[in-house]
C-alpha positions in Angstrom: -13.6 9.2 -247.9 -15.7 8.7 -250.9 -17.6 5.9 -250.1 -18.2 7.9 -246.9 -19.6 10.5 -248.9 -21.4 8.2 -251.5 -23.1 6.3 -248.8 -23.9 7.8 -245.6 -26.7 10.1 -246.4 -28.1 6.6 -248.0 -27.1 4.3 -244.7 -28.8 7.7 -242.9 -31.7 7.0 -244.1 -31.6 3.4 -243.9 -31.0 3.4 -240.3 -33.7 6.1 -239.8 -36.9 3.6 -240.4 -35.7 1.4 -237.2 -34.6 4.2 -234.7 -36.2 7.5 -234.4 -33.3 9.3 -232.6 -31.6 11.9 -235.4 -28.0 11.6 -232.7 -28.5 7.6 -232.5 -28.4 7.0 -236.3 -25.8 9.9 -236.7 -23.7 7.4 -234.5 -25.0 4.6 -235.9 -23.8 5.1 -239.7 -20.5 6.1 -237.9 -20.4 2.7 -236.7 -21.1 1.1 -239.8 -18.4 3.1 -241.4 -16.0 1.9 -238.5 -17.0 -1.6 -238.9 -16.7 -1.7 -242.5 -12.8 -0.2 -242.1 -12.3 -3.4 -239.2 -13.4 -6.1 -241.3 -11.4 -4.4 -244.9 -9.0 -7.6 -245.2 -12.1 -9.6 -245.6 -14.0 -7.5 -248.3 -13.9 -8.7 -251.4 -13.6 -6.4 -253.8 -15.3 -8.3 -256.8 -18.8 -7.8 -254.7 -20.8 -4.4 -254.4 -20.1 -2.3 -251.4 -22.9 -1.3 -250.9 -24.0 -4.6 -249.9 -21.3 -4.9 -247.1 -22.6 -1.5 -245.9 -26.0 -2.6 -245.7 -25.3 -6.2 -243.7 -23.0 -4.3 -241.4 -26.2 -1.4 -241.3 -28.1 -4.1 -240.7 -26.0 -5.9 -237.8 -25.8 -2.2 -236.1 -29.1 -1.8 -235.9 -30.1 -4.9 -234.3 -27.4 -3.9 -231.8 -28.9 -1.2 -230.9 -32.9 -2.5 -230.5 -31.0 -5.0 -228.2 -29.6 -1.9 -226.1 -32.7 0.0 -226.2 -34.7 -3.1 -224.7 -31.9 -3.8 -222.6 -31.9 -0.6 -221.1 -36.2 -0.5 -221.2 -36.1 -3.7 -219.2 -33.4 -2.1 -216.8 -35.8 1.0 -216.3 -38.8 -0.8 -216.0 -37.5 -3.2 -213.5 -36.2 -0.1 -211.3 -39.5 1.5 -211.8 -41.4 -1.7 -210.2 -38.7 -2.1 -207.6 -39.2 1.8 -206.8 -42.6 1.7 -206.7 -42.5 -1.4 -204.4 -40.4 -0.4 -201.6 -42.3 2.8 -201.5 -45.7 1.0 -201.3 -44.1 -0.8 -198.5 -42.8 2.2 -197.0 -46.4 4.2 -197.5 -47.3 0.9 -195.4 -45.1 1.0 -193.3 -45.0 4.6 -192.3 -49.2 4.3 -192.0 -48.7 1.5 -189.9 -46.5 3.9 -187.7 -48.1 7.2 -187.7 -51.3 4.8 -186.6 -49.0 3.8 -183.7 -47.5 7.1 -182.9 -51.1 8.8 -182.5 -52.5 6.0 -180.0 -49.5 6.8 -178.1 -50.2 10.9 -178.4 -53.7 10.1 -177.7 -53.1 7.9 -174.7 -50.7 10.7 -173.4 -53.0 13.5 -174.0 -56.0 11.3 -171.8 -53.5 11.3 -168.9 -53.6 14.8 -168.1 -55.7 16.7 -165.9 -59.0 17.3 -166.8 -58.5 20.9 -167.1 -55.2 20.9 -168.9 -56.5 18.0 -171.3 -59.3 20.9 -172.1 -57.0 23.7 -172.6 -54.5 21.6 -174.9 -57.2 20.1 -177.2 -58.8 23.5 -177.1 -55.3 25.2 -178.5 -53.8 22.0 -180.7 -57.0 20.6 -182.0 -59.4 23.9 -182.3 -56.6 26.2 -183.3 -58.2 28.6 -180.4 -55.4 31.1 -179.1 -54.5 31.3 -175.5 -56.8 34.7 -175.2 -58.9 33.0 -176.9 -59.0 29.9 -174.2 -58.5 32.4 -171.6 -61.9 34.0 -172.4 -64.2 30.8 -172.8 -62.5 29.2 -169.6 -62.7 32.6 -167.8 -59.6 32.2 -166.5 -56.3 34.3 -167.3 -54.4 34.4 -170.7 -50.9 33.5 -168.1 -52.6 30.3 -166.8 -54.1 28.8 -170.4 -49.8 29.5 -171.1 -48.8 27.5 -167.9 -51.0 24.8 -168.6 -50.1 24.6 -171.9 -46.4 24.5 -171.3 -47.4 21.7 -168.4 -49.2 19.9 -170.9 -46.2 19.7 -173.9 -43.7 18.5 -170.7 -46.0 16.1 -169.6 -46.5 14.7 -173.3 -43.0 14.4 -173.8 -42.2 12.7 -170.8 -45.0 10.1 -171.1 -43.5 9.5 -174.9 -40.3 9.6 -173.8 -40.1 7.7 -170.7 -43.3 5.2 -170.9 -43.3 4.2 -175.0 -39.2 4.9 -175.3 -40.5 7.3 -178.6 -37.0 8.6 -179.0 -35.3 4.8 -179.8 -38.2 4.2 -182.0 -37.9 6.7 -183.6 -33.7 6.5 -184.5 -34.5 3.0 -185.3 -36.7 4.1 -188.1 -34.3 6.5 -189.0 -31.8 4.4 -189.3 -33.5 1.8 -191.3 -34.8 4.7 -193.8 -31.3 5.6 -193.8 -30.3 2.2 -194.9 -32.9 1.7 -197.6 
């Protein structure tokens, strides 16, 4: 215990000048401590302590710049993999949205004139049906029914003629995968 207490606040400081971490060096002295007490059959005891302490110090540290780039390496590889599969998904997904409004757009062009009117007027304007109702001159009850005619017919077209819905679980469950 006293070379402990002779020479840790020294090894401390030591230590301090390669890692900046107050916890890191606290563990780090421990280790040189522990080390010291592993290798005690081959200490001779004609030679300075001291200079054990600070070889073993020494040996610790360059441990420990080994983990620290180890583990910057490991962080900075994940970081560039991360950043690469979501470029490819922003792709990817842009590529998709691009797809998925042609097909709303080619859906939306296949209603009646009328309807088409109404839906882009209420979807794309923002108008309400009173609104609609009023411009049209027509009542509030038939801007609803065209509406409602005009979200079944959408669906169906999406459903039925692009097959939307297994597209659509595919993706999900290749995101899922990922």
């Amino acid at each position: 215990m006293d070379v402990y207490n002779q020479y840790a606040k020294m090894l401390y400081h030591f230590l301090k000048k390669y890692i900046q971490d107050p916890h890191t060096v606290d563990d780090m002295v421990h280790d040189t401590f522990f080390n010291l007490w592993r290798s005690r059959e081959r200490i001779e005891l004609t030679r300075p302590i001291q200079n054990y302490l600070f070889r073993i110090a020494r040996n610790v540290v360059y441990d420990e710049l080994k983990k620290q780039i180890r583990q910057s390496d490991a962080m900075l590889t994940l970081k560039y993999e991360g950043e690469l599969k979501a470029t490819a998904y922003s792709v990817d997904n842009a590529i998709l949205e691009n797809e998925y409004d042609a097909i709303y757009d080619l859906a939306i062009n296949r209603l009646p004139p009328q309807r088409k009117k109404i839906f882009r007027m209420h979807r794309e304007e923002g108008l309400s049906h009173k609104e609609i109702a009023e411009f049209l001159d027509i009542s509030p009850n038939t801007v609803k029914e065209h509406m409602s005619l005009a979200m079944k017919s959408i669906k169906d077209y999406i459903a039925k003629d692009h097959d939307m819905i297994l597209k659509l679980w595919i993706v999900y469950i290749l995101i899922g995968r990922s």
